[in-house]
C-alpha positions as CSV (number, residue, x, y, z in Angstrom):
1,X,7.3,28.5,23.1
2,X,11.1,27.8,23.1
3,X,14.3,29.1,24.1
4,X,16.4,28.1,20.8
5,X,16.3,27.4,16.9
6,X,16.2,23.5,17.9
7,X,13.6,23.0,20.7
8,X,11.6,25.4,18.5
9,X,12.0,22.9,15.4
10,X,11.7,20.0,17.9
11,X,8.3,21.4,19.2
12,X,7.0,22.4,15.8
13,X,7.9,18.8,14.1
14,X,6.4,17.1,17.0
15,X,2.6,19.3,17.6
16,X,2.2,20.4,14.4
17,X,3.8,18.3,11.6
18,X,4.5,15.2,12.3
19,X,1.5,12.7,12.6
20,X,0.5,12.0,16.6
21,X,2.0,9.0,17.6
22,X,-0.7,7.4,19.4
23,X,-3.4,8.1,16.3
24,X,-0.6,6.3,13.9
25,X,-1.2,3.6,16.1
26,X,-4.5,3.1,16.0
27,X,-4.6,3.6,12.3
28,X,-1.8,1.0,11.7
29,X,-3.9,-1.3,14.0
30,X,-7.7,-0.4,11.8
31,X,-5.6,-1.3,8.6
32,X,-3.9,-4.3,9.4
33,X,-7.7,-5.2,10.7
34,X,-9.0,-4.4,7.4
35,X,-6.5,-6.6,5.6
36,X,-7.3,-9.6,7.4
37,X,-11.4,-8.4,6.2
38,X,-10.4,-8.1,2.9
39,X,-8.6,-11.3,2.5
40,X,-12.3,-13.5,3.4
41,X,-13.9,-11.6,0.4
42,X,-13.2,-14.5,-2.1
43,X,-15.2,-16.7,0.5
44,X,-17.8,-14.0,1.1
45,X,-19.4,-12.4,-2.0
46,X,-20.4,-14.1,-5.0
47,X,-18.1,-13.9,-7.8
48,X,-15.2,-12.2,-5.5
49,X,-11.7,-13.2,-7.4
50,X,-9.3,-15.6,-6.2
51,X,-6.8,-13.2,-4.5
52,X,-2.8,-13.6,-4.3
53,X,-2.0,-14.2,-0.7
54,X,1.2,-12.6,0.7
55,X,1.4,-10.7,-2.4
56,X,-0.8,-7.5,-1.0
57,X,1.4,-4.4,-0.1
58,X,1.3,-1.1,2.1
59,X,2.3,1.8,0.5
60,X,1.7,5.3,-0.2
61,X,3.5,8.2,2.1
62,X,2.1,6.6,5.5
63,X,4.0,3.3,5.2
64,X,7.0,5.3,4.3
65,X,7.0,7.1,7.1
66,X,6.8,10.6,5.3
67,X,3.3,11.2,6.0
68,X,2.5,14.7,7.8
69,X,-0.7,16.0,9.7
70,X,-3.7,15.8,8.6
71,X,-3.7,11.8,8.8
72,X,-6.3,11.8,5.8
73,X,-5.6,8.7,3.9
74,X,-3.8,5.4,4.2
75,X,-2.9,3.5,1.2
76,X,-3.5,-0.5,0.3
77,X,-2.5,-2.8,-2.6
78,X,-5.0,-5.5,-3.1
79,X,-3.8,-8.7,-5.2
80,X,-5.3,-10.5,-7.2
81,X,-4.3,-13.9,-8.5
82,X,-4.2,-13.4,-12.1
83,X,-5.3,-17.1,-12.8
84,X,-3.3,-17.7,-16.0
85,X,-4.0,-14.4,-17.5
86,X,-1.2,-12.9,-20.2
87,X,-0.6,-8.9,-20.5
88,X,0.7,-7.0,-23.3
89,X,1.8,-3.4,-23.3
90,X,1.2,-0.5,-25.8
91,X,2.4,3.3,-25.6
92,X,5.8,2.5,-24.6
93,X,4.7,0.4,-21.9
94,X,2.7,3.1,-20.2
95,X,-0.6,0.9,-21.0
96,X,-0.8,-2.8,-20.0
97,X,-3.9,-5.0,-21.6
98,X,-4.6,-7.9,-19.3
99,X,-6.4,-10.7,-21.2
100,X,-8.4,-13.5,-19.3
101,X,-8.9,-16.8,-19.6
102,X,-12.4,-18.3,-19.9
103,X,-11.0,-20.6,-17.1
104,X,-10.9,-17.7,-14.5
105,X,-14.8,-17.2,-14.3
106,X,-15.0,-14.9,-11.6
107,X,-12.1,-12.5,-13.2
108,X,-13.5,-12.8,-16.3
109,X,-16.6,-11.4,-15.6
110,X,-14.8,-8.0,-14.5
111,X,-13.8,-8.0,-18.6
112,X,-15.3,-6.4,-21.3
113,X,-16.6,-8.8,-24.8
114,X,-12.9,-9.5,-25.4
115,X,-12.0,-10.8,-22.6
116,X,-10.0,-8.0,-21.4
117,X,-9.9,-6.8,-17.5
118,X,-11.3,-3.8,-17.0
119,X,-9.6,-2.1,-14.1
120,X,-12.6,0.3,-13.3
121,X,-14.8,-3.0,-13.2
122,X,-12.1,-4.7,-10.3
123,X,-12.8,-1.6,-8.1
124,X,-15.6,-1.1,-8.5
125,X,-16.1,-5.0,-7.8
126,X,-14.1,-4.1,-4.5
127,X,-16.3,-0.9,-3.5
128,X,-19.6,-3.2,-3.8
129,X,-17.8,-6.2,-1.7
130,X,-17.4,-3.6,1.5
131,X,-20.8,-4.0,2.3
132,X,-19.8,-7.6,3.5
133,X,-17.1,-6.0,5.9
134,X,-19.2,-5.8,9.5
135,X,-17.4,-3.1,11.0
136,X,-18.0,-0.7,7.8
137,X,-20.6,-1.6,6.9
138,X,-22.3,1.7,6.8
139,X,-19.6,4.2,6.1
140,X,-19.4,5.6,3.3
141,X,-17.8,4.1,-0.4
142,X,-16.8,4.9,-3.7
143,X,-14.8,4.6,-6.9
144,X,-12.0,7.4,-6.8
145,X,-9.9,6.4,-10.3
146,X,-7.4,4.1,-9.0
147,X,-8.8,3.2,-6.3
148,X,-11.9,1.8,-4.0
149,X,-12.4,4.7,-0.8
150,X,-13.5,3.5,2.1
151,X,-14.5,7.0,3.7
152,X,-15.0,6.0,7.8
153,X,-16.7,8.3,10.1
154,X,-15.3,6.6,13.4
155,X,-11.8,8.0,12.4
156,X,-10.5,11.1,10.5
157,X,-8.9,8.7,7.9
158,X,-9.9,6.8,4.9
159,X,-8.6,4.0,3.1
160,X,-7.7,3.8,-0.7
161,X,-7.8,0.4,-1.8
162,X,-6.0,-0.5,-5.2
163,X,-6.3,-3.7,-6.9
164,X,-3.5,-5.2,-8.2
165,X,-2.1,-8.1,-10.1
166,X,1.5,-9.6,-9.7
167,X,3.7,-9.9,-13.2
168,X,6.1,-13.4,-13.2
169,X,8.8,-10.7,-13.9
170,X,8.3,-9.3,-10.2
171,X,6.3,-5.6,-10.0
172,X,2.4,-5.1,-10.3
173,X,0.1,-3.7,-12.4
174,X,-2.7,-1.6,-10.7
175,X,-5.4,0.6,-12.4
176,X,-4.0,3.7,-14.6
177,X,-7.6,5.4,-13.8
178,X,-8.9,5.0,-17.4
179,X,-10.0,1.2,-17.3
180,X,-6.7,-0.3,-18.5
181,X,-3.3,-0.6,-16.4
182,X,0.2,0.3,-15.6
183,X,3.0,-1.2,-14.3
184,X,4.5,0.0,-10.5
185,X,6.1,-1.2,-7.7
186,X,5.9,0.8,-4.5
187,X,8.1,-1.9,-2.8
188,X,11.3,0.4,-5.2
189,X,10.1,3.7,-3.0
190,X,10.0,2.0,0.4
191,X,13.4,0.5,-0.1
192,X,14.7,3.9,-1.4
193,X,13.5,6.2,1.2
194,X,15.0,3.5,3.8
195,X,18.3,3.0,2.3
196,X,18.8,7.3,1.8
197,X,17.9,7.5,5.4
198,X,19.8,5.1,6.8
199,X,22.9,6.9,5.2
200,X,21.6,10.3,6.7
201,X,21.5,8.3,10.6
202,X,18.2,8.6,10.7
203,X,17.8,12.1,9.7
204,X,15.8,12.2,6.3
205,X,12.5,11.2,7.5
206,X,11.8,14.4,9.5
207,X,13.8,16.3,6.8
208,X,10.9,15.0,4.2
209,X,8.1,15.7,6.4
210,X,9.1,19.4,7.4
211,X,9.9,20.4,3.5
212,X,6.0,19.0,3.1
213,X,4.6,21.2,5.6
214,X,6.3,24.2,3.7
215,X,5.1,22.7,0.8
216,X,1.6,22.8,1.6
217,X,2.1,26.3,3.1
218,X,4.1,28.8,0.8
219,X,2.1,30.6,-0.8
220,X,2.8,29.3,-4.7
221,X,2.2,26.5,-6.6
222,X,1.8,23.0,-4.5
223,X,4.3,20.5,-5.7
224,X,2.6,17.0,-5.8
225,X,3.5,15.0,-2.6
226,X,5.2,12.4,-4.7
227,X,7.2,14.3,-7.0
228,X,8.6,16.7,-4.2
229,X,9.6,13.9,-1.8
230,X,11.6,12.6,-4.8
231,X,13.0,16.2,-5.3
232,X,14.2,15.9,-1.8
233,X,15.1,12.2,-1.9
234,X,17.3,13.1,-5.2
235,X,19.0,16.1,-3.1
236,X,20.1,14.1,-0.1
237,X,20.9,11.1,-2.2
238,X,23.7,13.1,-4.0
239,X,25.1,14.5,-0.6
240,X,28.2,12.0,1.5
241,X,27.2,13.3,4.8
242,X,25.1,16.2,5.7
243,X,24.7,18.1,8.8
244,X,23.1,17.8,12.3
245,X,21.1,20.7,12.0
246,X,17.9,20.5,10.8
247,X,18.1,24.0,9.8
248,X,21.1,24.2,8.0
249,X,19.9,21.2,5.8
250,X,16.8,23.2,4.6
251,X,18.6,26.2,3.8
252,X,20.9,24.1,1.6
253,X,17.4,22.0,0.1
254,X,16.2,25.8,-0.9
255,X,19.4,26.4,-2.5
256,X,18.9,23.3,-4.7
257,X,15.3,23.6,-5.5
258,X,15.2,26.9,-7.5
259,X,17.3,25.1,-9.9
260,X,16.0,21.6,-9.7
261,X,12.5,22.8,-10.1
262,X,13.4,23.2,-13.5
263,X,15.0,19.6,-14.2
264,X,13.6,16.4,-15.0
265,X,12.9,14.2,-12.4
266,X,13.0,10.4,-13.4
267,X,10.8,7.8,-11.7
268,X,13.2,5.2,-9.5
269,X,11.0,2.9,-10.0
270,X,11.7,3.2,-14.1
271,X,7.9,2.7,-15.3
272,X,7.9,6.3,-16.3
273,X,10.1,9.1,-17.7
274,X,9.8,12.5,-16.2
275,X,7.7,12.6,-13.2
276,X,8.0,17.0,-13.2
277,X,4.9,17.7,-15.0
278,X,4.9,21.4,-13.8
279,X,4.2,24.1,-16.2
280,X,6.9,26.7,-16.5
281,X,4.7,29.6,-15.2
282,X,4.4,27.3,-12.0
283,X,8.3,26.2,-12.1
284,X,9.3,29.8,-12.5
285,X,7.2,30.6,-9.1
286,X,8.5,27.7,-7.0
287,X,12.0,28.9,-7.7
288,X,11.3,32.5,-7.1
289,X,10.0,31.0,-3.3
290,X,12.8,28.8,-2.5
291,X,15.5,31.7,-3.8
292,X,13.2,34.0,-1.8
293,X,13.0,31.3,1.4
294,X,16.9,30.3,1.2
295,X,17.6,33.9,1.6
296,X,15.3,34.0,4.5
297,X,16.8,31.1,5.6
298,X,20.5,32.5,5.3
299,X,19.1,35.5,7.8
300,X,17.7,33.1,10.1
301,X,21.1,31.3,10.5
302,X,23.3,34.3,10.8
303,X,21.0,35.6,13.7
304,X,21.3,32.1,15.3
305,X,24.9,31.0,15.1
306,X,27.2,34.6,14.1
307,X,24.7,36.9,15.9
308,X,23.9,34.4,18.8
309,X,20.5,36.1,18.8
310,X,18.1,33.2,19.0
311,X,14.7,35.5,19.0
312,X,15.8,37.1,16.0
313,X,16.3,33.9,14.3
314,X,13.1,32.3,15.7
315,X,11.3,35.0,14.4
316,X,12.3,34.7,10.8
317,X,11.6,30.9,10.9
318,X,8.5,32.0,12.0
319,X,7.7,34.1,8.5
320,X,8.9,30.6,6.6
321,X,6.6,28.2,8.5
322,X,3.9,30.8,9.7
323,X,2.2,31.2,13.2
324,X,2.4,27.3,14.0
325,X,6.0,27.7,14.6
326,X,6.8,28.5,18.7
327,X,7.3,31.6,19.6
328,X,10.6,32.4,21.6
329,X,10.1,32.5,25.0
């Protein structure tokens, strides 16, 4: 229940978006915990790889910060130390071949007859290896592309864990889900997200994590989390100053969208091209919600700030975010 537009968007954010502040503390605690688990492998299982200290990273929309409710997954790099191993890359550099030297014994048996490292071989390598971790060892564990899962049943969480070696010209390669690799850096996204909202006071976080909500809630086609936080990110990145009404800055994102929806949207980290991989069918129905939700919005802040009618406008923010949103009081 609330009395205005802002202690409605205050209460919403807080109970019903944004992650609970005393869970994100735990979970930050369980995955630094696991970190330190993961590190004794290489002195724990037979075979385990040599592993890059201080080279392992968190990343993924929890570290940045933009993650909203549910708190489903929490992302990890895992390092490996690539023990004199040379790469090559093919397709444009969209594919990275890792060959290993007889030297590296423990890597090299994660390769196939040539000597190349088979990504799908590392995590799976990592999935088997969580058996040796006390605390899990009986939850559940499995390959998901990318990735090693570590499904828990104490918390409501689970951990992806991707392996990773570091490049001598400074950004990893991690699995590209087919057995080879590809080149990222999630340290590029981390700084990014930081420096645009730093230059917003602070603002951009919540800004991020509200559109996501209506993401996942309109009622057309889900834009992938990554792509539409860099939609956003692009937006408020072009913009000097913007205001102090949450609001007013969504109106002015909808605006935006039903024509950026249509535009390329180029990786800041520079490993891919075009990260929009939408059809048109689904483009053309994303813009016809955000026209269809700025206009909404439009209502809502005529009701609020010419009208001074705060129920009215409540009530239309209620038919953009649904029944989660407070009622006026």
């Amino acid at each position: 229940m609330a009395k205005t537009v802002n202690e409605a968007f205050a209460e919403f954010n807080k109970n019903i978006v944004n992650l609970d502040s005393e869970r994100t503390k735990i979970a930050r605690l369980s995955r630094d915990w696991l970190i330190k688990q993961l590190e004794r492998l290489p002195n724990e299982v037979d075979d385990f790889p040599k592993l890059y200290d201080g080279r392992h990273l968190k990343f993924g929309s929890f570290a940045r910060n933009t993650k909203i409710r549910p708190l489903d997954d929490i992302d990890l790099i895992l390092t490996f130390s690539a023990e004199g191993s040379t790469y090559l890359a093919y397709s444009y550099g969209k594919i990275y071949l890792l060959s290993v030297p007889e030297s590296a014994s423990n890597l090299r048996k994660l390769c196939n007859e040539y000597g190349i490292l088979n990504s799908a071989k590392v995590v799976n390598k990592i999935v088997s290896s969580l058996n040796n971790v006390e605390h899990y060892k009986s939850a559940e564990k499995h390959r998901r592309q990318e990735a090693a899962t570590l499904k828990l049943s104490s918390y409501e969480w689970n951990f992806d864990i991707v392996p990773a070696l570091y490049t001598d010209t400074g950004y990893y390669l991690i699995p590209d889900g087919s057995g080879g690799w590809k080149a990222s850096d999630p340290r590029i996204d981390q700084e990014r997200v930081i420096a645009i909202n730093q230059k917003h006071d602070g603002q951009i976080l919540q800004i991020i994590r509200t559109l996501k909500y209506w993401n996942a809630y309109a009622q057309m086609p889900t834009i992938s989390s990554y792509l539409f936080e860099n939609i956003i990110l692009n937006y408020f990145d072009s913009l000097e100053k913007i205001q102090d009404y949450i609001d007013y800055n969504l109106k002015y994102f909808w605006l935006h969208l039903k024509t950026a929806i249509y535009n390329d949207i180029l990786d800041p980290k520079g490993f891919q091209s075009n990260l929009n991989d939408l059809s048109y069918d689904d483009k053309n129905k994303i813009a016809q919600k955000a026209s269809s939700t700025y206009d909404k919005a439009c209502e809502a802040y005529e009701a609020e700030f010419t009208e001074k009618n705060q129920e009215k406008a409540i009530n239309i923010w209620r038919t953009i975010f649904g029944n989660d949103f407070p009622e006026y009081e």
